[in-house]
N, C-alpha and C positions, 0 to 999 in steps of 0.2 A: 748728806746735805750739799757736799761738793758736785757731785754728780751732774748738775746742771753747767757748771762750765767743765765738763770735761769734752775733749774735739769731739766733731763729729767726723774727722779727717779718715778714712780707709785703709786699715791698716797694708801696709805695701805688704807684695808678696818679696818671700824673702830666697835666693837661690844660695842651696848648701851643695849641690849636685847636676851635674854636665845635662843628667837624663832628666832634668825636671824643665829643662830651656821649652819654649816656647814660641810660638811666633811672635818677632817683634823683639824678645830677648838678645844678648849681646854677650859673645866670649872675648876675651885676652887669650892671648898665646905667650909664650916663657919666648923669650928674645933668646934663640938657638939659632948655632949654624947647621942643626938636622933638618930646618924648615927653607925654603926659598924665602928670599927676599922679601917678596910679597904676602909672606904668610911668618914671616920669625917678630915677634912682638908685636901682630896688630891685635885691635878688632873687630872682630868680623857678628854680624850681623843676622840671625834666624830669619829666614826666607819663609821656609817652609819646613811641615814636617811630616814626612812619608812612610808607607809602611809596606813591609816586605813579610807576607804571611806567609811560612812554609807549613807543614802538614799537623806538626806537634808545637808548634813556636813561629814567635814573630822579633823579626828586630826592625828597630825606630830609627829611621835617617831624618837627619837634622841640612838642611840645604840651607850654608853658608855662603855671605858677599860681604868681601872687602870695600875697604873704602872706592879702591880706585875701581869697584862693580865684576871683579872676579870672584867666580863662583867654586865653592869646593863644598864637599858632601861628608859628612862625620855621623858614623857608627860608633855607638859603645861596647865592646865587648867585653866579659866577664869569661874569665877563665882558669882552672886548680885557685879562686883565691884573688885573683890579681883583676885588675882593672885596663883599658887598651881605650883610648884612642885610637880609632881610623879614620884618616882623612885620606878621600878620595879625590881625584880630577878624572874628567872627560878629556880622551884624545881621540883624532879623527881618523881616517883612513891614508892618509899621508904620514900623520906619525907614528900609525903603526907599521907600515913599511920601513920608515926610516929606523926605527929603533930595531925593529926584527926583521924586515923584508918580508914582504906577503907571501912568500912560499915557503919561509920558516914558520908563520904565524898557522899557514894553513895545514896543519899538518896536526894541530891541535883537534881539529875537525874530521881530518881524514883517517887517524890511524884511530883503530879499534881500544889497543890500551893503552894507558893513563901516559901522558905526554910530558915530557922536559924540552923549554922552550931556552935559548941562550940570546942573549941581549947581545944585537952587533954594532951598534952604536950608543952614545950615553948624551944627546941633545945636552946640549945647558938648561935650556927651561924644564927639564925634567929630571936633571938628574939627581935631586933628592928623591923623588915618587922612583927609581928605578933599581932594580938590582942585579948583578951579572947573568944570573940565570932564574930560574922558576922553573918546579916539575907540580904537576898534578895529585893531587895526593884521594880524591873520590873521584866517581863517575858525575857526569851532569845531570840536574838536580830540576826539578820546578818549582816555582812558585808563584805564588800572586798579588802583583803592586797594587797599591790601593792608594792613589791621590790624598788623603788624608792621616788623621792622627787618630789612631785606635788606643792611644795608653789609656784611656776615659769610658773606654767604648769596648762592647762584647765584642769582638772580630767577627764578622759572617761565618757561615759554612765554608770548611776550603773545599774548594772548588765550584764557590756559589760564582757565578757570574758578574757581581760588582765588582770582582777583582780585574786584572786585565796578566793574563799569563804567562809566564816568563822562563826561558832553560837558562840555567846557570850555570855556568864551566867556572872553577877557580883554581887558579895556583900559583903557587905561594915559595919566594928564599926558602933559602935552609931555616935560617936566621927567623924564618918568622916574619921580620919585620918590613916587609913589602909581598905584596900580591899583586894579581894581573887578573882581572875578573871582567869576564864577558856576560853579555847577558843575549837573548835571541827571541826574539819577538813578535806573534805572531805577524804572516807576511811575512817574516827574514831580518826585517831592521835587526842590525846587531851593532851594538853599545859597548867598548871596551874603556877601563879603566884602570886606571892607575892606584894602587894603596899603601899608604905609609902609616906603619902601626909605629904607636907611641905611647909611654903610660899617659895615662887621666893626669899625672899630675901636673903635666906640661899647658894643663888650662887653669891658667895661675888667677884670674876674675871673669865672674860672674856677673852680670848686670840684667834686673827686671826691666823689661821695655812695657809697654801698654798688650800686653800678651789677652787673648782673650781667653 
């Protein structure tokens, strides 16, 4: 008999987990000095969320903006057990000179086997995202970006054509915990990035936005 005044309010969606974020959704970061400035205790903001389809598997990038409209990119990774945190940034063609010089960088390219690249500078705007060296640990790889969110969705055939194609060169500290990851596109555009792995626990809130 109560039934009748009970809400007809929407039950909100409720976030227990980083990979369930959405667009329009919202993280906290753990106020650390392993984050810059600009990323130690804010939050940041789901942009968008993209997908990277390789042959047997896909992983879900989540495209983050701080307040003050800087952009950085987070991968989850699962691995023996454990849970990572990746957040990436875009750098240009002038800071990867400066950080390696382009004839260190190029060699990533040029030599036949797997490369060890040595960081010759350490920028301040970068030097959390960076580590003293990086060696290549596979060969380069392809795969195919997909503008959208497949966690919902069958993934196409790989190598159906709605993807857009992409070679992958990665390598990664001793340590693990930073990587240097190119991507090359057909035409040539080539995309280098920066990675600072960190456990999942250092995204201390969650927050539902009007996600659809």
């Amino acid at each position: 008999m109560f039934g009748f005044f009970k809400s007809k309010k929407p039950v909100e969606r409720q976030l227990t987990h980083a990979s369930q974020l959405k667009t329009g959704d919202m993280l906290t970061l753990i106020d650390s000095f392993a984050y810059p400035s600009w990323l130690k205790g804010q939050t940041l903001k789901v942009t968008d969320v993209q997908t990277y389809q390789y042959q047997h598997s896909a992983e879900y990038e989540f495209v983050l903006e701080s307040e003050s409209g800087q952009v950085v990119f987070l991968q989850i990774e699962r691995e023996d057990g454990e849970e990572f945190a990746n957040f990436s940034i875009k750098i240009q063609r002038d800071d990867v000179d400066a950080i390696f010089t382009l004839d260190e960088f190029a060699r990533i390219f040029d030599e036949e086997t797997l490369t060890h690249i040595t960081t010759a500078t350490t920028p301040e705007a970068f030097e959390r995202f960076l580590a003293s060296s990086y060696k290549q640990s596979e060969a380069p790889y392809v795969c195919y970006f997909h503008n959208k969110d497949y966690r919902q969705l069958s993934l196409p055939r790989y190598q159906d054509e709605s993807g857009e194609p992409c070679e992958v060169i990665s390598l990664a500290s001793d340590d693990e915990n930073h990587s240097l990851n190119i991507e090359i596109w057909e035409g040539g555009e080539t995309e280098v990035s920066l990675t600072l792995s960190r456990p999942i626990s250092d995204i201390v809130d969650l927050f539902p936005g009007h996600a659809s």
